[in-house]
C-alpha positions as CSV (number, residue, x, y, z in Angstrom):
1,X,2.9,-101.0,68.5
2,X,4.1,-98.1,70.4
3,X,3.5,-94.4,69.1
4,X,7.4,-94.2,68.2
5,X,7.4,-97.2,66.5
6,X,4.7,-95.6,64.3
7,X,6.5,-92.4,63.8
8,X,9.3,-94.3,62.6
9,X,7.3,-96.5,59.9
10,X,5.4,-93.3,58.5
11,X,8.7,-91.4,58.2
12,X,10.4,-94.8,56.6
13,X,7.9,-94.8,54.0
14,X,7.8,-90.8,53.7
15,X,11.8,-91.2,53.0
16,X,10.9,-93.8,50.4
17,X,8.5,-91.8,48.8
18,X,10.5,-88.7,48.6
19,X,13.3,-91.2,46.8
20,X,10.1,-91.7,44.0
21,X,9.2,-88.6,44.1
22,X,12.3,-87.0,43.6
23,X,14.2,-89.8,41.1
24,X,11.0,-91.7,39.7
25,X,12.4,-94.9,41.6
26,X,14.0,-96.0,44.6
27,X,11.0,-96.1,47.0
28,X,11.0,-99.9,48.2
29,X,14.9,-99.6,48.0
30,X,15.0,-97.2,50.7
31,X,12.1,-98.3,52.7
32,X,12.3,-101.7,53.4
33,X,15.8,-101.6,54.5
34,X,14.7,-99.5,56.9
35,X,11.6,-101.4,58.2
36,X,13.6,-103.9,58.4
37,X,15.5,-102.2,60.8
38,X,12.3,-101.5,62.8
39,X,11.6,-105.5,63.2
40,X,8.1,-105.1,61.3
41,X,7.1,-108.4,59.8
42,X,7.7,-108.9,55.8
43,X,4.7,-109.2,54.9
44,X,3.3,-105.8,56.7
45,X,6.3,-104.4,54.8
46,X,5.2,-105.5,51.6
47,X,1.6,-104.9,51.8
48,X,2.7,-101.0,53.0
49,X,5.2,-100.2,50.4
50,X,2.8,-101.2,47.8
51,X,-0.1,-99.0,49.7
52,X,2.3,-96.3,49.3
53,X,3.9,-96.6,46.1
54,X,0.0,-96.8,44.6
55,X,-0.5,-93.5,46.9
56,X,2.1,-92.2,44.9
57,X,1.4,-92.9,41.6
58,X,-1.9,-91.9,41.7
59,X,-0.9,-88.7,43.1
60,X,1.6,-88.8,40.0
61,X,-0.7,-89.0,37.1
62,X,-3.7,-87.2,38.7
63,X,-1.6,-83.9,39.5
64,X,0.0,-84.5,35.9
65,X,-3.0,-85.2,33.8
66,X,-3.2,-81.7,32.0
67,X,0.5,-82.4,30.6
68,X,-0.3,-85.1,29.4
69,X,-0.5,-85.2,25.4
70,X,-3.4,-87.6,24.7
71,X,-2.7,-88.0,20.8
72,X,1.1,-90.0,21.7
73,X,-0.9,-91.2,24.5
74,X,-3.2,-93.4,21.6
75,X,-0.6,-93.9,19.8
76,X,1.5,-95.9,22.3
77,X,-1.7,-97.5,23.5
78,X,-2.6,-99.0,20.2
79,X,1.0,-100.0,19.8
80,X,1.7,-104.0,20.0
């Protein structure tokens, strides 16, 4: 893999991750089209777009966690 083709997959998935970011959705949408594009095998796809929507949300909650009201929290936890 050449260091173009790299620069196009980071910025593939960076575009996709913006879309989730942004919207709270959208991030394989946009990026696999657009690997697709590149030629890069499905299941490489796959794998990455999970990598990075896992990135993501983890990002999410962890730079969220104060906001977040733990007593509706427990309740919607204990909910069946």
């Amino acid at each position: 893999m050449t260091i173009s083709s790299i620069i196009l997959v980071v910025a593939a998935v960076f575009i996709g991750a913006l879309m989730r970011t942004m919207f709270g959705f959208g991030e394989a949408i946009v990026s696999m089209p657009l690997l697709a594009l590149l030629h890069i095998p499905l299941n490489t796809s796959v794998s990455l777009i999970g990598l990075a929507g896992l990135t993501v949300a983890s990002l999410t909650v962890v730079s969220g966690w104060r906001h977040i009201e733990r007593s509706v929290l427990i309740r919607l936890a204990l909910q069946r």
